[in-house]
C-alpha positions in Angstrom: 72.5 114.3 133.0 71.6 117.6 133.8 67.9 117.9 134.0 68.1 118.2 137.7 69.1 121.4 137.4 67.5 122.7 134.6 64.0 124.9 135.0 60.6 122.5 134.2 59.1 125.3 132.6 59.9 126.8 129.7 62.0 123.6 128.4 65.4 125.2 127.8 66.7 124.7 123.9 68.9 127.3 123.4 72.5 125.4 124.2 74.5 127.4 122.0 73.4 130.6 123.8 74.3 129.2 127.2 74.5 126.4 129.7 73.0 125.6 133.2 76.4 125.0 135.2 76.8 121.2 135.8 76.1 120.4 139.7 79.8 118.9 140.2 81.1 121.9 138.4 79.6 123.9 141.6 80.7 121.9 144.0 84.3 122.2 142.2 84.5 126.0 142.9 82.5 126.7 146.0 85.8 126.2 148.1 87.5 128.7 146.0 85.0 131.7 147.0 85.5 130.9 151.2 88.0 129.0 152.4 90.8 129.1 149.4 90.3 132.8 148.8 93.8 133.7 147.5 95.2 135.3 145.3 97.8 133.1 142.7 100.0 136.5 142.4 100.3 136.5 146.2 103.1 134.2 146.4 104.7 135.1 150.2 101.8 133.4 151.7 99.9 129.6 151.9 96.7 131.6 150.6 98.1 132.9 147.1 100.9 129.8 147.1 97.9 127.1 147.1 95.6 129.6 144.7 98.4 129.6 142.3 99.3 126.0 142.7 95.4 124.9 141.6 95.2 127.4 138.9 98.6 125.2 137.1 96.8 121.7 138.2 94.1 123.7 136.4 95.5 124.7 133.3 97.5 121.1 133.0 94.1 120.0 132.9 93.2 122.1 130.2 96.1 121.8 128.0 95.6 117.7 128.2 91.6 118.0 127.2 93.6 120.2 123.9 96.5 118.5 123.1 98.7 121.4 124.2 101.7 122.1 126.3 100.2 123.8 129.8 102.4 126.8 129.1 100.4 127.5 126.1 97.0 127.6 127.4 96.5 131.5 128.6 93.1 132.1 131.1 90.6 135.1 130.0 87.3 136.1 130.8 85.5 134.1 128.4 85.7 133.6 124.1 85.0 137.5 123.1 88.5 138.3 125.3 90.0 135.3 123.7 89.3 135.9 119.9 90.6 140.0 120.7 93.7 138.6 122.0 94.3 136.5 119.3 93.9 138.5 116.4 94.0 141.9 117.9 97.8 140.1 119.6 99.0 138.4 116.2 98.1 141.2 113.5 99.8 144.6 115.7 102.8 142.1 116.5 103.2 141.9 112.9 102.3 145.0 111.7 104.9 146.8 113.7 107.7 144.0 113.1 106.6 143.8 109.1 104.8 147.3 108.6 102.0 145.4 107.0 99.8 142.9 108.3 97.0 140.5 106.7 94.2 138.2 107.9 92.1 135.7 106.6 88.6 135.0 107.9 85.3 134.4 106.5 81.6 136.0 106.3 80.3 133.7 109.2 82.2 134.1 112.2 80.8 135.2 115.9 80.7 139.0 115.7 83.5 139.2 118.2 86.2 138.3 115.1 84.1 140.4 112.8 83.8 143.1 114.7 87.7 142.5 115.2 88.7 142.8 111.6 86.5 145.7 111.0 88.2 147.9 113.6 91.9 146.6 112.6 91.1 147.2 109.4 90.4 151.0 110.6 93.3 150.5 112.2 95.9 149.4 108.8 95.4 145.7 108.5 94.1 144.4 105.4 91.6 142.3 105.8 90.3 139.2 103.4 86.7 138.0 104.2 85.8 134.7 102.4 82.3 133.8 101.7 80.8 130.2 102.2 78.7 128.0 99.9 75.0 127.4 100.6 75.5 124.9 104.0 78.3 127.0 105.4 81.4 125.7 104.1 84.7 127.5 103.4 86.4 126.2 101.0 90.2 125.1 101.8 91.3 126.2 98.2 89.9 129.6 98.7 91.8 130.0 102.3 95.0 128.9 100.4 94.2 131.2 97.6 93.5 134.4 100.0 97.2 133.8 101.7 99.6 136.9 101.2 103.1 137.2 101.6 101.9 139.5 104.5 99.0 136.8 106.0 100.0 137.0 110.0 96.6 135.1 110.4 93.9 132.9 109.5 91.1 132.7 111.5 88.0 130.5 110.8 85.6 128.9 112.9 85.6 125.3 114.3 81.5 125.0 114.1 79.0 127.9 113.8 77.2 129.3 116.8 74.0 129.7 114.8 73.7 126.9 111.7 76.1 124.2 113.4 77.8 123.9 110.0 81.6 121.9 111.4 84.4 122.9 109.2 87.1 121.3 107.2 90.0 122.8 110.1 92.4 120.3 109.9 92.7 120.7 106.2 93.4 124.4 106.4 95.3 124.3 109.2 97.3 121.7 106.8 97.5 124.2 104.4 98.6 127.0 106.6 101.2 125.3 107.9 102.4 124.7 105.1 102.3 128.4 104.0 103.5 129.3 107.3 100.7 131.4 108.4 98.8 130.3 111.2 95.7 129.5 112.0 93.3 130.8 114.7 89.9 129.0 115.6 86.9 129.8 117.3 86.4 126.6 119.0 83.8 127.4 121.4 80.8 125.6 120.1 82.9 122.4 119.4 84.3 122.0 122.2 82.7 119.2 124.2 80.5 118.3 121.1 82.9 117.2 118.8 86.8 115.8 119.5 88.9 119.0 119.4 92.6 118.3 119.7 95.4 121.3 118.5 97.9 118.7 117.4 95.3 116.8 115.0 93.9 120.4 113.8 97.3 121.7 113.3 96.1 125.0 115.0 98.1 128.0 116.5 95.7 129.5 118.3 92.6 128.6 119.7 89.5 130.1 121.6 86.9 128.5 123.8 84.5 129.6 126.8 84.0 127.7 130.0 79.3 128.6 130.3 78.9 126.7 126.6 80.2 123.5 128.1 78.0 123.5 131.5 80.8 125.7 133.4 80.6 129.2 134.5 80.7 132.4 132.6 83.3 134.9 132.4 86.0 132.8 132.4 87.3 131.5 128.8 91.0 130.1 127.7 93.1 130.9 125.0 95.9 128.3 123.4 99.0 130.0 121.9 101.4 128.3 120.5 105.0 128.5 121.9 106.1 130.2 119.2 103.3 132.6 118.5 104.5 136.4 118.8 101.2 137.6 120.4 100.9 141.1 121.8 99.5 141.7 125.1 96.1 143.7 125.0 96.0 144.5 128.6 98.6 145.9 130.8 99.1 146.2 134.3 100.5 143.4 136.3 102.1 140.6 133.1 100.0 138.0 134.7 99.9 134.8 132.3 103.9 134.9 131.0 103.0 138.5 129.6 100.6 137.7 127.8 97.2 139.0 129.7 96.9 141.1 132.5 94.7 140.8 135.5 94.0 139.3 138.8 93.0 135.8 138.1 89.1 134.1 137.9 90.8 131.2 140.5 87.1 130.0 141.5 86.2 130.4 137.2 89.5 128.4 136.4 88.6 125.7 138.7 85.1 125.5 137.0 86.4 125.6 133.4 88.6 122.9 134.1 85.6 120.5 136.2 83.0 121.3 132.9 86.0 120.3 130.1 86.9 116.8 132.4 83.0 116.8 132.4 82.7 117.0 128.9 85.2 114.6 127.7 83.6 111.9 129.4 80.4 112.5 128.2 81.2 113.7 125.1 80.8 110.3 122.8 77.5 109.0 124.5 75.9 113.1 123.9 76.8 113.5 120.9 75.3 110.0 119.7 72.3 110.6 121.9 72.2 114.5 121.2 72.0 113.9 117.4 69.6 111.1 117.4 67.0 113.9 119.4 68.1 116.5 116.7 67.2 113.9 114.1 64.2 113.3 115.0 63.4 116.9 115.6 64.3 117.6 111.8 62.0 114.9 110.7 58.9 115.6 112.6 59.1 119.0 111.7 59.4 118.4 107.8 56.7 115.9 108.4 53.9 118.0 109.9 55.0 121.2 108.7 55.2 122.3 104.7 57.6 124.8 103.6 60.4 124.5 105.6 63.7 124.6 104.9 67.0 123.3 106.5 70.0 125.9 107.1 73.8 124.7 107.0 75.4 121.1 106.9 73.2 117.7 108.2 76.5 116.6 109.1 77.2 119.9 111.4 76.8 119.9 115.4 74.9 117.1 116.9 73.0 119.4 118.8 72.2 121.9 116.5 69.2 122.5 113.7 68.2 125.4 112.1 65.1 125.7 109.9 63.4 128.5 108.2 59.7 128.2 108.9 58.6 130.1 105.4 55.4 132.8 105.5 55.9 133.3 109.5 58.3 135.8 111.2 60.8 133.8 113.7 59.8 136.6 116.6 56.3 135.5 116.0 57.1 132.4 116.2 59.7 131.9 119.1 56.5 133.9 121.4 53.7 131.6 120.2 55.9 128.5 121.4 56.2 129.1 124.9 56.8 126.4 126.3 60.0 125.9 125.3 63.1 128.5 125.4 64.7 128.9 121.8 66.1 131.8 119.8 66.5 133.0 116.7 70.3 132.9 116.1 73.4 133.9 117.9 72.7 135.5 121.2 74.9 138.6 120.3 73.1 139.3 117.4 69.2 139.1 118.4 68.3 142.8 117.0 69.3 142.5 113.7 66.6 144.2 111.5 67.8 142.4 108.6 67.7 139.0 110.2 70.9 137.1 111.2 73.9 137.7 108.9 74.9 134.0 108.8 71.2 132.9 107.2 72.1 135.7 104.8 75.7 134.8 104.1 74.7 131.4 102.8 72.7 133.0 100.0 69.3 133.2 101.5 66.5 136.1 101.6 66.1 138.4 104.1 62.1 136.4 104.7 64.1 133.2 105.4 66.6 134.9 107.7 63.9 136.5 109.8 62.1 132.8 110.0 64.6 131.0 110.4 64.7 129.3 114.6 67.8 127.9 116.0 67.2 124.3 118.0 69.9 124.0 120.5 69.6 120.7 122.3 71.4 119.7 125.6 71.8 117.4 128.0 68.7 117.7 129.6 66.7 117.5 126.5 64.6 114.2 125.9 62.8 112.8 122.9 59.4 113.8 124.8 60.4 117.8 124.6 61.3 116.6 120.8 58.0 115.4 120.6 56.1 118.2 122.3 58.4 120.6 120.6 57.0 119.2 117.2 53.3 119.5 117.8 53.5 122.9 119.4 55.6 124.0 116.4 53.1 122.3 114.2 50.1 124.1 115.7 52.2 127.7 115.9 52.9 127.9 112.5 49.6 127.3 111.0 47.9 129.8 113.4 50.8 132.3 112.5 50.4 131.2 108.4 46.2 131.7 108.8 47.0 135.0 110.4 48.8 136.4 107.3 47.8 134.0 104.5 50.0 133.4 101.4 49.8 131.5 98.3 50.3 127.9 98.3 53.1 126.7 100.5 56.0 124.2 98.1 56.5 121.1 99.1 59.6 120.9 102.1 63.0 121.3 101.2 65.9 120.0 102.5 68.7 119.0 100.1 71.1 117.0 102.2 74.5 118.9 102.3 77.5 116.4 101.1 79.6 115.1 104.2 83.1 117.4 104.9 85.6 116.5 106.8 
């Protein structure tokens, strides 16, 4: 448990943003900022030799927590590095082998793939973007359906940052396989919530960040399968086989790989625990609050809820609860004037994406900050609603998304 080391005051609920860095995980790398200073690319001397040598136990340790090979797993500074090198890697590899290039992603993605696409679109690629239904989902027809004899990529999301909506990965990545095209995922807010294995997902590719799993930030990983062309993004030095320049994170890689054994044990008791709290947030909400609605899958994220508190703005909102740290949606995206482009996506209004709060439990949350959370909710939204009255509020809503595997 990690409420030893998270602030009393405000009670932090914002998991997906970030994590407080697990106490074992610190221990892990102090050593690596005094005593074993070195450099792994500084192999004529005991300092880089035994640097080196823990950055491999390191990555061994990574690649077993995936299901990969060690020489597949590629260190960066964190997911947004990780997602570039992927598709930025994959589609000008192809382009200048094929002289066309294609990828596949879909409406909800972090902005660090969207953003991604956009500019290689500029750039040449074509680019398909597939919408979702009204929890989240992609459909694994429509991915099929999208694939090109020029697809170098399919990218789509393991779990979404904002709505927690899980999606049907292994099915695509099925289907791409079978196409031959493959498949990138954003793994980062799975990992450590959910099982995540490469094999079992039938991946190529795969992104996660070491500060959304109680490690350190700026310091991420990339898997790349063996026979993945990928083109390197940054030059000077061909650290990692080649594939991504740059003096290594050493104390970073030590902490990425502590938080990932971390989470692995803890993983099944959390998420049982974590989604029993998340539960009971959801229902005390709909109980003393009317007019609320429910955003993405009931079967998503164990530590994730989203609701759209109707007739109040989610700034509002988030400022007259302050005892507790929350957001409105992805942390990347907070100044959005037209509210967060995932609530939007799933086919909502612009009112409900601007009141809509993201929950993001961890493992210092308790059902007593559930509880609290509830009644100060409760009381917020009624001052905020009497503020700015409206007409009658409907009855709460919440249709229950069907379970997708």
């Amino acid at each position: 448990m990690l409420s030893r080391g998270c602030p009393v005051t405000p009670i932090y609920m914002d998991h997906h943003a970030t994590t407080p860095v697990a106490p074992e995980v610190v221990q892990a790398m102090l050593p690596y900022f005094t005593m074993e200073f070195g450099n792994p690319a500084s192999s004529t001397h005991s300092f880089g030799q035994r640097a080196a040598q823990d950055v491999e136990r390191a990555r061994e340790v990574v690649a077993g927590i995936l299901g990969a090979r060690a020489r597949e797993v590629l260190f960066t500074s964190g997911a947004t590095e990780s997602n570039n090198l992927a598709l930025r890697g994959v589609a000008e590899e192809a382009l200048e082998r094929r002289g066309s290039a294609h990828l596949v992603t879909c409406a909800i993605e972090h902005k660090s793939i969207l953003d991604t696409v956009e500019d290689l679109q500029r750039r040449g690629v074509a680019v398909t973007i597939l919408p979702t239904d009204e929890h989240g989902f992609v459909a694994p027809e429509a991915v099929k359906q999208a694939l090109r004899s020029d697809t170098c990529l399919v990218s789509i999301q393991m779990a979404n940052s904002e709505i927690g909506t899980v999606q049907a990965v292994a099915t695509i990545g099925k289907l791409c396989g079978e196409a031959h095209v493959p498949l990138h995922t954003d793994a980062v807010q799975a990992l450590g919530r959910i099982p995540v294995d490469v094999q079992r997902l039938g991946v190529r590719l795969l992104s996660l960040s070491a500060h959304k799993v109680y490690g350190p930030k700026g310091v991420g990983a990339l898997y790349c399968h063996r026979r993945v062309r990928l083109r390197e993004q940054m030059t000077g030095g061909r650290q990692e086989r080649g594939r991504r320049s740059g003096t290594l994170n050493v104390p970073g890689i030590i902490g990425l790989a502590s938080a990932l054994q971390r989470a692995a044990a803890d993983r099944e008791p959390e998420m049982i625990r974590q989604a029993a709290l998340r539960d009971a947030l959801w229902v005390g909400i709909r109980e003393r609050i009317p007019d609320v609605m429910r955003n993405g899958a009931s079967d998503g994220l164990p530590n994730n809820l989203n609701v759209s508190f109707r007739h109040v703005e989610g700034e509002a909102l988030l400022m007259a609860v302050k005892k507790f740290a929350l957001s409105s949606g992805s942390a990347c995206t907070s100044d959005q004037p037209q509210g967060s482009y995932v609530i939007r996506a799933l086919g909502r209004s612009r009112e409900d994406a601007h009141s809509s709060i993201r929950f993001g439990l961890g493992c210092g949350n308790t059902l007593q900050h559930v509880e609290q959370l509830v009644e100060d909710l409760a009381a917020a939204v009624k001052r905020l609603r009497a503020l700015a009255p409206v007409e009658p509020p409907l009855p709460a809503t919440a249709a229950p998304a069907p379970v997708r595997r």
